[in-house]
Backbone bond lengths (Angstrom), bond angles and torsions (degrees), N, CA, C in turn:
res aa  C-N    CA-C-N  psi(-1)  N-CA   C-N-CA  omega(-1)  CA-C   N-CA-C  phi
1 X - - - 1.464 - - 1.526 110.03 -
2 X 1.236 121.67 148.70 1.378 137.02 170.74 1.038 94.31 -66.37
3 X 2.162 114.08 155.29 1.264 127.68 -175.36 1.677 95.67 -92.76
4 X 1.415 101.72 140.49 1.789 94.42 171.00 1.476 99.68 -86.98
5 X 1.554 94.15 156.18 1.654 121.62 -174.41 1.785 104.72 -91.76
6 X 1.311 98.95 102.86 1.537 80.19 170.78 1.733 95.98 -116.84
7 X 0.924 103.59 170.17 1.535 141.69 -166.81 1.174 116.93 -53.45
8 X 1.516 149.51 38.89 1.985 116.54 -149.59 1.142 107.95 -108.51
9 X 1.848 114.68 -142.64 1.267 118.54 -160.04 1.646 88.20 -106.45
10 X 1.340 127.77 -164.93 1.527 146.48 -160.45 2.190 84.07 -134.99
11 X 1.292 98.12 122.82 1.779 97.58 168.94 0.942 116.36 -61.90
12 X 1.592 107.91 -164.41 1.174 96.51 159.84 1.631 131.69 -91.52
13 X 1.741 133.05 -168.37 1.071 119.24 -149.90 1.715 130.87 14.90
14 X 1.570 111.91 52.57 1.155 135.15 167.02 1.866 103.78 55.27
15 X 1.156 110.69 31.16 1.929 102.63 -166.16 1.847 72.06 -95.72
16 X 1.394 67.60 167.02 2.323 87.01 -169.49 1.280 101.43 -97.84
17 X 1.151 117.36 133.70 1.655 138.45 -171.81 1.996 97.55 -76.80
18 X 1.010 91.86 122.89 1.958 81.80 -179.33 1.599 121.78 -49.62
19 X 0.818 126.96 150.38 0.996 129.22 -179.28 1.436 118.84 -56.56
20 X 1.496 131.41 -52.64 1.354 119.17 145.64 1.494 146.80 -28.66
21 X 1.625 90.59 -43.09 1.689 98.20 -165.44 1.767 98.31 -80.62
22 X 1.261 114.10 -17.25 1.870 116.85 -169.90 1.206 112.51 -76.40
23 X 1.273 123.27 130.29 1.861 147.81 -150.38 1.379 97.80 -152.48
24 X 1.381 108.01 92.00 1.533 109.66 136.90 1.489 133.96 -26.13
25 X 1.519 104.81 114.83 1.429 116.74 172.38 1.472 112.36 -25.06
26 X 1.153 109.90 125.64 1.931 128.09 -179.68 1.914 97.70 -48.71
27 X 1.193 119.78 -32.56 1.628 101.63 174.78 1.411 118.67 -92.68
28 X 1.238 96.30 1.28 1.957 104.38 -167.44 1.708 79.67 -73.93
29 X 1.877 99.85 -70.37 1.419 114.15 -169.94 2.018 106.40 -40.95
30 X 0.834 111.09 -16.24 1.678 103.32 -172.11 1.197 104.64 -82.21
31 X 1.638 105.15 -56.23 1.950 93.12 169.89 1.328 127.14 -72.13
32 X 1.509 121.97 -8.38 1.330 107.38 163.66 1.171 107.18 -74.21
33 X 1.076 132.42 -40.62 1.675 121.89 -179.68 1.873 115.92 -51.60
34 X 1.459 102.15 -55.69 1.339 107.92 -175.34 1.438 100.95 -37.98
35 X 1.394 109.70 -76.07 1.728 127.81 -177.45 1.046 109.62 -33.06
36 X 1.125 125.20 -39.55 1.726 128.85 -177.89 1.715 107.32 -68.17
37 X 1.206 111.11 -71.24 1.611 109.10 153.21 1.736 132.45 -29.28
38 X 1.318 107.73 -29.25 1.664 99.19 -147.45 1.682 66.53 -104.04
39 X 1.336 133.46 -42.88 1.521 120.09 -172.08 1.264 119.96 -56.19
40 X 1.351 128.12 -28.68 1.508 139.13 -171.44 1.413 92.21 -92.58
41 X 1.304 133.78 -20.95 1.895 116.31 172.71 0.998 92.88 -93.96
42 X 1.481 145.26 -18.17 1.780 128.85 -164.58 1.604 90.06 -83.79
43 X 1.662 133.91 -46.35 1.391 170.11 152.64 1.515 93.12 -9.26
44 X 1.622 128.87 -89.15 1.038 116.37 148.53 1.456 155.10 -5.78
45 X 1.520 94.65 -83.31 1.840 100.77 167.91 1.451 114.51 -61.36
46 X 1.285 127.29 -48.99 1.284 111.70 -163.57 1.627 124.51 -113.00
47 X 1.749 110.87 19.83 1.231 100.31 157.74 1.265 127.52 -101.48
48 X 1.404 134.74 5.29 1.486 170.60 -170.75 1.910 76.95 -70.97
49 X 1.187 128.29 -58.55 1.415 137.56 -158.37 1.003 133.58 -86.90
50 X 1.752 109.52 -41.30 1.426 146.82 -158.17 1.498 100.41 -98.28
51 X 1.301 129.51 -38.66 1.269 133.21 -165.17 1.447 126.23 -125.30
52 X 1.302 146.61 117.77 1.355 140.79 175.92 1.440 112.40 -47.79
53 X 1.483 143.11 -35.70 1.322 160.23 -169.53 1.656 88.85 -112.58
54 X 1.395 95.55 149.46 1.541 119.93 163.81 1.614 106.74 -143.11
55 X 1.130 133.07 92.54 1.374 118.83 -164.83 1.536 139.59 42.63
56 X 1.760 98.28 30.63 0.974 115.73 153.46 1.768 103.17 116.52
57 X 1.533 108.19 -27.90 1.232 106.81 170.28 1.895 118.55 -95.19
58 X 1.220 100.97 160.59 1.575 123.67 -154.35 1.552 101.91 -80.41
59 X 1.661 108.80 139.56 1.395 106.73 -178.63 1.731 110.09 -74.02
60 X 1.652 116.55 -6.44 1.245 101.91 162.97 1.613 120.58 -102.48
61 X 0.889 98.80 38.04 1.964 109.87 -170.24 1.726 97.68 -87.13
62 X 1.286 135.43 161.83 1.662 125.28 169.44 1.684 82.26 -138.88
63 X 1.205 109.97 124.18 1.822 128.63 165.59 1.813 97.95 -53.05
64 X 1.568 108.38 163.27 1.339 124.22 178.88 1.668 92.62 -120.19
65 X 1.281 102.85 168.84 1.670 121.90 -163.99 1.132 96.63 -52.92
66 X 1.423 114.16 -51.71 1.998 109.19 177.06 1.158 117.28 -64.11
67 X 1.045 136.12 -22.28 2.057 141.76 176.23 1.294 104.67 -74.07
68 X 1.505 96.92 -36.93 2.217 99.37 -170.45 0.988 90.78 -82.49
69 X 1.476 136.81 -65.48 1.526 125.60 -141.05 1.481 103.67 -93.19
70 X 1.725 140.26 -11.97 1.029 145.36 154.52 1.719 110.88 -48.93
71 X 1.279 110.53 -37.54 1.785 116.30 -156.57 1.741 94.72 -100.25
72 X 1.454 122.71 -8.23 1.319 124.67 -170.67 1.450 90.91 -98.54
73 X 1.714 116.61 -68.19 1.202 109.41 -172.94 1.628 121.26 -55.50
74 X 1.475 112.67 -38.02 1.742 117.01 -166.72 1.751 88.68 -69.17
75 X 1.207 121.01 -37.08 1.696 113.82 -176.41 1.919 104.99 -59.27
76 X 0.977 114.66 -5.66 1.554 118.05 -149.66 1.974 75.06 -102.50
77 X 1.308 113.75 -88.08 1.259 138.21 -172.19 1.630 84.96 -30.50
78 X 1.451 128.21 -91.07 1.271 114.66 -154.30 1.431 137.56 -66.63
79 X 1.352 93.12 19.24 1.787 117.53 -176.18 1.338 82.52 -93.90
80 X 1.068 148.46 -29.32 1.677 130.86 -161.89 1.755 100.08 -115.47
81 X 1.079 103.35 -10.79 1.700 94.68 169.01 1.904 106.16 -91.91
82 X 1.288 114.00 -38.71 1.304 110.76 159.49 1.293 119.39 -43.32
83 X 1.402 145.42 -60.79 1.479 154.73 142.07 1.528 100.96 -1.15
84 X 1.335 105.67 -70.44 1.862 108.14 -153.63 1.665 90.84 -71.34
85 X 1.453 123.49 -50.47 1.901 118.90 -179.19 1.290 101.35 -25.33
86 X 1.890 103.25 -81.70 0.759 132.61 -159.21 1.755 114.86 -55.75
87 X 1.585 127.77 -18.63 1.322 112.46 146.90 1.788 122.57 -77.85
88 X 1.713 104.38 -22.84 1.509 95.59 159.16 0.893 134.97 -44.04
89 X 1.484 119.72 -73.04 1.314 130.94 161.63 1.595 124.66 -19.85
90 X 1.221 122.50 -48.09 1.177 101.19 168.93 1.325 126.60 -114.18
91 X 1.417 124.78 9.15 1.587 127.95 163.14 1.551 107.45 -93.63
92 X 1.373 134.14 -21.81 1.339 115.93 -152.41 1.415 98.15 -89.85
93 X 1.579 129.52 131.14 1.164 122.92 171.75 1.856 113.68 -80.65
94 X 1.460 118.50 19.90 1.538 104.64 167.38 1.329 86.02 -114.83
95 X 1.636 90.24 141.33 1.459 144.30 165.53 1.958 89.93 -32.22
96 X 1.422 98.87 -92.15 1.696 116.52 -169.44 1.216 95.58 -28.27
97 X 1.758 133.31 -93.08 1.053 140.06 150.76 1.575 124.44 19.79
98 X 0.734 110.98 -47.28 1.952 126.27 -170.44 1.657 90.73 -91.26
99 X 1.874 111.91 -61.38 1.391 77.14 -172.30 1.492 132.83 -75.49
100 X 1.726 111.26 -16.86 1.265 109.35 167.51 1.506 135.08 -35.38
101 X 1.745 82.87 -55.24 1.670 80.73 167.58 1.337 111.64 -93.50
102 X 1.170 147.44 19.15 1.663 117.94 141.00 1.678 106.61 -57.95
103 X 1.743 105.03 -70.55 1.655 92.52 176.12 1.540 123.28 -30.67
104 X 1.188 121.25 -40.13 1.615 101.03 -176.80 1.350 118.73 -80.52
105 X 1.454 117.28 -9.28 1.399 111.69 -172.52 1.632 90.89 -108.20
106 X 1.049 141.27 -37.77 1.363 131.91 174.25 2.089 104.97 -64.42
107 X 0.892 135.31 -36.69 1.359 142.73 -176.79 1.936 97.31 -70.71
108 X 1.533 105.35 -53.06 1.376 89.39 -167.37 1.542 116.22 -102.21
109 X 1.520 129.44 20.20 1.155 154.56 134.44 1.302 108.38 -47.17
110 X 1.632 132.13 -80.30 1.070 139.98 167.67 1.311 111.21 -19.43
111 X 1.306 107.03 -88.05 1.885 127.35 168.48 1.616 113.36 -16.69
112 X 1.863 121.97 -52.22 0.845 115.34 175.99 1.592 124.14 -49.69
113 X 1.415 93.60 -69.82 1.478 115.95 163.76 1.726 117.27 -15.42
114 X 1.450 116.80 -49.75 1.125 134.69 -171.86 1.846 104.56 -72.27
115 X 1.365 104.76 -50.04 1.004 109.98 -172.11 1.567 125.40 -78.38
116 X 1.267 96.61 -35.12 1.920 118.68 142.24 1.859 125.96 -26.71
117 X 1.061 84.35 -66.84 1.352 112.42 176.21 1.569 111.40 -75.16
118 X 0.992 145.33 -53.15 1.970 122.89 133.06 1.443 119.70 8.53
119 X 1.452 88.21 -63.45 2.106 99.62 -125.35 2.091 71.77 -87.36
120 X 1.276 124.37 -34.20 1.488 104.91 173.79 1.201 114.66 -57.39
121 X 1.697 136.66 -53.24 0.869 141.32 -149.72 2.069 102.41 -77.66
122 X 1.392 110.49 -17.20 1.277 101.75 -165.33 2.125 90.84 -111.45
123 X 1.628 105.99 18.85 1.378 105.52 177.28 1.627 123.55 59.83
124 X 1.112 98.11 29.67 1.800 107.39 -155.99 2.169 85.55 -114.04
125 X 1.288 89.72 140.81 1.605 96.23 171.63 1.704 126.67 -55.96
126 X 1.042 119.88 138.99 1.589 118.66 -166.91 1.866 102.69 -55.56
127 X 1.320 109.99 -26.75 1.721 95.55 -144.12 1.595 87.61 -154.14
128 X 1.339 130.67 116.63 1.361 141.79 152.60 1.271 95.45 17.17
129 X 1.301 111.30 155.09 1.075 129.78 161.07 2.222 125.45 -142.85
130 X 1.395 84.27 13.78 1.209 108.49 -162.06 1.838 110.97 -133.97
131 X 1.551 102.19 -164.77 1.487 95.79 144.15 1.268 138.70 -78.11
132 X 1.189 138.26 169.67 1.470 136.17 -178.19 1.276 115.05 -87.04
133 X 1.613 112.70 155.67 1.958 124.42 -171.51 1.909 124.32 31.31
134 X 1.580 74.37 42.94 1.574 77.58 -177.07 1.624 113.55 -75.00
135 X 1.514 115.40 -4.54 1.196 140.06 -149.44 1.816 90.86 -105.76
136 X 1.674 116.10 -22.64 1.163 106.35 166.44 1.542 129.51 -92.50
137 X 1.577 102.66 84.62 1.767 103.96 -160.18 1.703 79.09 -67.00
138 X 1.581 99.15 177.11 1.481 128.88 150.67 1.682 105.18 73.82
139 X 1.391 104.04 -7.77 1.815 109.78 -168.13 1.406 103.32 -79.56
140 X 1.301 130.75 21.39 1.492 110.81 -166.00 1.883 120.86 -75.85
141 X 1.526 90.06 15.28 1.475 97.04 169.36 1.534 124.78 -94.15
142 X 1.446 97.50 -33.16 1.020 99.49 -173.42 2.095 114.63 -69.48
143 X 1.245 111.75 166.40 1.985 109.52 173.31 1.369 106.63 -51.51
144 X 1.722 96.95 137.14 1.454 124.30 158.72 1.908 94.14 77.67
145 X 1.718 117.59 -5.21 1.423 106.90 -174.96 1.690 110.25 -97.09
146 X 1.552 107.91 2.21 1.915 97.25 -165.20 1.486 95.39 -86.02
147 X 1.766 91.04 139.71 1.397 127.57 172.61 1.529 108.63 82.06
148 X 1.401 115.03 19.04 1.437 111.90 160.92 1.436 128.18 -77.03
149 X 1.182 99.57 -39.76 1.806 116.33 -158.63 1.768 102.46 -59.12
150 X 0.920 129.84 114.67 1.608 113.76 169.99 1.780 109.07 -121.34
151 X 0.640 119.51 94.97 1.754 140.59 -178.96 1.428 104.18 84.49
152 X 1.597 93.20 -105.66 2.072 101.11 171.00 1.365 107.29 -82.83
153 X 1.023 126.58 -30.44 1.456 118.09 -156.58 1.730 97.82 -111.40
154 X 1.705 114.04 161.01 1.365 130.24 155.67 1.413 119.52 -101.37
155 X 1.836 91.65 155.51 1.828 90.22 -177.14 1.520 113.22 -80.28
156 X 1.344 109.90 -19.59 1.623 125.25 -175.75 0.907 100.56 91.96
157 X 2.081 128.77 -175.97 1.010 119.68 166.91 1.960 99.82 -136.17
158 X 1.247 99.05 167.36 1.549 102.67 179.06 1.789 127.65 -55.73
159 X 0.895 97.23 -35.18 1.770 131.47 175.28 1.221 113.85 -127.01
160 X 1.460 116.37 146.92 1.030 124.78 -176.92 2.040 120.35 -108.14
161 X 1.212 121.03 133.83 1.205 130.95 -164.84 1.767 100.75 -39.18
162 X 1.355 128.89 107.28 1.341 128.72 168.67 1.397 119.76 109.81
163 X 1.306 115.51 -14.64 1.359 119.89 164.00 1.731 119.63 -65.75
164 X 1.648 84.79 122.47 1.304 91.45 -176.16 1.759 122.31 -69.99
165 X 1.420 115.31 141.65 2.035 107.70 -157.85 1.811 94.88 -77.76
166 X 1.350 120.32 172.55 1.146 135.40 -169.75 1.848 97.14 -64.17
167 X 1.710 109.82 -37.24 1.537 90.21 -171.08 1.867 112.64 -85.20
168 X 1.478 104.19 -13.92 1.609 119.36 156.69 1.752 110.53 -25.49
169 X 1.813 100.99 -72.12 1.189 103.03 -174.40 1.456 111.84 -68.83
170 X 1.641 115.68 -24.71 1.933 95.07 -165.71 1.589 101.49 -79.40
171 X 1.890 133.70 -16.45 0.829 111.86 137.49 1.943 145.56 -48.58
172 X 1.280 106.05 -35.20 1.663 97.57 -179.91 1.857 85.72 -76.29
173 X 0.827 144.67 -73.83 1.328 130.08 -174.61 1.721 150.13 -16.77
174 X 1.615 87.19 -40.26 1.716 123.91 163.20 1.389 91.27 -79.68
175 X 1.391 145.34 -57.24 1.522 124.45 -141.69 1.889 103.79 -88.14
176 X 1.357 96.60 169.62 1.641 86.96 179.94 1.909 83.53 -152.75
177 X 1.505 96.19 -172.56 1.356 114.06 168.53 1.940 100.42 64.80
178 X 1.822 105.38 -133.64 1.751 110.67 -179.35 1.838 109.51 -71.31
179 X 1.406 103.61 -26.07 0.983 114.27 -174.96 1.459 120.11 -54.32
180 X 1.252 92.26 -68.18 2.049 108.60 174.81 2.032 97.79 -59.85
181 X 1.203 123.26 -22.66 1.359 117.68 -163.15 1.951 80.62 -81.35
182 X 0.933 119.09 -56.37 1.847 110.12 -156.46 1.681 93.66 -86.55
183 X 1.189 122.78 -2.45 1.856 102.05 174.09 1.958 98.06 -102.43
184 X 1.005 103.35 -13.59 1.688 86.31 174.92 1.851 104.72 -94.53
185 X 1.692 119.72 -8.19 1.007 80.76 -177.84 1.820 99.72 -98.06
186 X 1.336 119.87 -18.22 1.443 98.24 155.63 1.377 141.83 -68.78
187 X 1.293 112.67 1.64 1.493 118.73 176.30 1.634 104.16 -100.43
188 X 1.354 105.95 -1.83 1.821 106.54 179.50 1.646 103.48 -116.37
189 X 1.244 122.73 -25.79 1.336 117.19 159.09 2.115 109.02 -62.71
190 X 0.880 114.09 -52.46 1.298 114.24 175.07 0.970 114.94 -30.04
191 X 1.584 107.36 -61.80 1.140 127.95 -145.39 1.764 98.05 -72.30
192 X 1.883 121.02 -51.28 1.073 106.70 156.72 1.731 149.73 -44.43
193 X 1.299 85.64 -31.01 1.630 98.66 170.80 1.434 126.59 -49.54
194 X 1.864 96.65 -46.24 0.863 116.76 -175.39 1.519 119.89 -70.40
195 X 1.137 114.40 -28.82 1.644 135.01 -170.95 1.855 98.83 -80.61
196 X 1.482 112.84 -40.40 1.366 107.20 -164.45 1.262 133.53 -68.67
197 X 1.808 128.07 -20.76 1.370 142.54 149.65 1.476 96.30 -50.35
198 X 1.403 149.61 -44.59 1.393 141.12 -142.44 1.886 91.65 -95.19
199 X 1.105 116.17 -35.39 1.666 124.58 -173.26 1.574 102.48 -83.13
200 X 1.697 113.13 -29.00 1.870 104.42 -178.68 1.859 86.17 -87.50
201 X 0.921 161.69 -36.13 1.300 151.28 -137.11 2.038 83.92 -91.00
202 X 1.080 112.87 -59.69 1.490 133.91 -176.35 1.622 114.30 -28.59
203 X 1.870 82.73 -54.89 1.311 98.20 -178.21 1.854 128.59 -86.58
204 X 1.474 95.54 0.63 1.344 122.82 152.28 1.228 151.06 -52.20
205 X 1.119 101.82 -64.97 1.452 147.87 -142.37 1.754 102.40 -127.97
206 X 1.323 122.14 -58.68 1.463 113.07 176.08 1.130 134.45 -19.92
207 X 1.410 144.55 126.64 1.490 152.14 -160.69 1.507 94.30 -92.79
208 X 1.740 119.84 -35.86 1.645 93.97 -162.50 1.708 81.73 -106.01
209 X 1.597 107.66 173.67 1.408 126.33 -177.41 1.721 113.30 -61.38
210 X 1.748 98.48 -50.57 1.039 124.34 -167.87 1.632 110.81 -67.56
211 X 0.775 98.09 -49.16 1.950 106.49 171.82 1.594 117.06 -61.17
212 X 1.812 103.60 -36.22 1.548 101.25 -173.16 1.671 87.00 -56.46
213 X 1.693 108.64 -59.37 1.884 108.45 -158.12 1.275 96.65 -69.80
214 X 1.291 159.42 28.73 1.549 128.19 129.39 1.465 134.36 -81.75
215 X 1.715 97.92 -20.19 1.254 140.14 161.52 1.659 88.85 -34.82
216 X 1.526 91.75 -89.98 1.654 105.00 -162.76 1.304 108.77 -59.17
217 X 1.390 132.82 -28.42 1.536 111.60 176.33 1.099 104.25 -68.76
218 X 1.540 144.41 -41.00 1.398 137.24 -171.06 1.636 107.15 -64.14
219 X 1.333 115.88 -28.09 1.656 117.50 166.16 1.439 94.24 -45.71
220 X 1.391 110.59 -94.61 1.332 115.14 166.93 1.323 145.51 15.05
221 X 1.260 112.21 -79.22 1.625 132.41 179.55 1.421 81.19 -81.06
222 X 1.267 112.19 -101.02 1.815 95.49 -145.16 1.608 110.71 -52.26
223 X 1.154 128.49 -13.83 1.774 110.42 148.42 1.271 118.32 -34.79
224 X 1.590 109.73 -68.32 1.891 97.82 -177.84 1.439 123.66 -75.50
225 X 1.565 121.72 -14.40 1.390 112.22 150.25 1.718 104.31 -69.53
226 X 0.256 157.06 -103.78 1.997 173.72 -175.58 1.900 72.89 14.70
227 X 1.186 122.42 -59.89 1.730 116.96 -164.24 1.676 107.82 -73.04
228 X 1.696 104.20 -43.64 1.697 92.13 175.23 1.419 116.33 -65.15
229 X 1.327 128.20 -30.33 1.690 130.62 161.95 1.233 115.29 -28.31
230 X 1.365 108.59 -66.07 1.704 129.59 -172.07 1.726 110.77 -55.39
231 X 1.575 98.28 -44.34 1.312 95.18 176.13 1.339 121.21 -60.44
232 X 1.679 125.53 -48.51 0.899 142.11 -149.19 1.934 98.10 -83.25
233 X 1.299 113.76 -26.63 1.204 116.62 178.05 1.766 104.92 -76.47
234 X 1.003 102.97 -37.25 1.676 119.12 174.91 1.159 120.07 -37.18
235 X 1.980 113.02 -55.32 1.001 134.56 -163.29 1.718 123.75 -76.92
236 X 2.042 83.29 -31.48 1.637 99.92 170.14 1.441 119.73 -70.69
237 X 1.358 116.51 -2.36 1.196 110.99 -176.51 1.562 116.01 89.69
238 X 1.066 115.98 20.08 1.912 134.61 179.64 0.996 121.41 -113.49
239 X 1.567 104.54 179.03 1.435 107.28 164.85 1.664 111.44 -135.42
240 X 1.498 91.02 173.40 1.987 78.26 -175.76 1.662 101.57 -113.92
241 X 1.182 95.04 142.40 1.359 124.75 176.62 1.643 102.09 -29.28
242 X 1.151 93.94 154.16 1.507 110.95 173.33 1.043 156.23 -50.44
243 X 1.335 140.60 43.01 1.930 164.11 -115.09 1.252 82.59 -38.11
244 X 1.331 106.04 160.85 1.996 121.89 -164.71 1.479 80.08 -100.93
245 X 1.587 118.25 152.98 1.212 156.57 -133.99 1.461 96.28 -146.42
């Protein structure tokens, strides 16, 4: 992978800070973050309104239970993989590492946004309001789904397959250095694992065109991250955590 370019200061006697080692000032980095956030809720609310197309689907189109509750729950899931990047990104001192997670938090930022921007246009609530993948009847094979399915409909479940638990994160938070580098990338491989039955069912099952193919690119992409993870855990001399159930 190419090294990402981030932004820094000039040392001293003007010699150039490497391109790796350069870190944007801690308030620069705060408003890029904010902005990054506040664009994907403005992204949301107001292209449902502003625009005839929303990622390709029509402001008179209405989503089916799998389009709504796929674009509610996957908005749910990739808000917490954004979190874990986005502390990669700026604690992990490897290069690779940093840019991985920019790609995942810039890729599934976007995605939200997209999926945001749906769920306005079809008048449907941004974010669950219930249990989770209840919208995946008949899946009780697939992880985190056995013994849901009850005729047509599912019971859902409380959590979703790969989400990392609240004391998950206050560990990646406490750790720093190799440490924080090999628990975020097994808590972000998980975390994909966990997401990828919910994106093949999506990409199944979806009523609009446009939703099946984001579906399937997210098969996709986090497939070949899901394999550079593995490697990279490989290499440390580990293993990765336990595929969600």
């Amino acid at each position: 992978m190419a090294e990402a370019i981030v932004h820094g200061e000039v040392g001293a006697g003007n010699a150039e800070v490497p391109i790796s080692s350069r870190r944007p000032a801690p308030w620069i980095r705060m408003m890029l973050a904010s902005g990054a956030v506040l664009a994907v809720l403005l992204l949301g609310a107001a292209l449902g309104t502003a625009l005839p197309l929303v990622g390709g689907v029509s402001a008179h189109s209405e989503g089916g239970p799998v389009d709504v509750g796929f674009a509610q729950d996957m908005s749910v899931h990739h808000r917490q993989a954004v979190l874990m990047a986005g502390l990669a990104r700026d604690r992990s001192a490897d290069p690779a590492l940093r840019l991985l997670a920019f790609d995942i938090e810039t890729n599934q930022l976007e995605q939200i946004g997209q999926m945001q921007g749906w769920l306005s246009l079809w008048n449907a609530a941004a974010l669950p309001t219930g249990r989770y993948m209840t919208w995946m009847t008949g899946a009780d094979s697939m992880p985190g789904m056995a013994g849901m399915a009850h005729g047509s409909g599912s019971a859902g479940v409380a959590a979703m397959p790969g989400m990392a638990s609240p004391a998950d994160l206050d560990r990646l938070r406490a750790a720093s250095g190799a440490q924080f580098d090999m628990l975020f990338l097994q808590l972000m491989l998980r975390h994909h694992q966990g997401g990828a039955p919910m994106a093949q069912y999506a990409a199944q099952h979806g009523e609009i065109p446009q939703v099946r193919n984001l579906a399937e690119k997210m098969v996709v992409s986090q497939g070949a991250e899901s394999e550079y993870m593995a490697q990279l855990i490989t290499q440390r001399g580990a293993q990765p955590l336990p595929p969600p159930r």
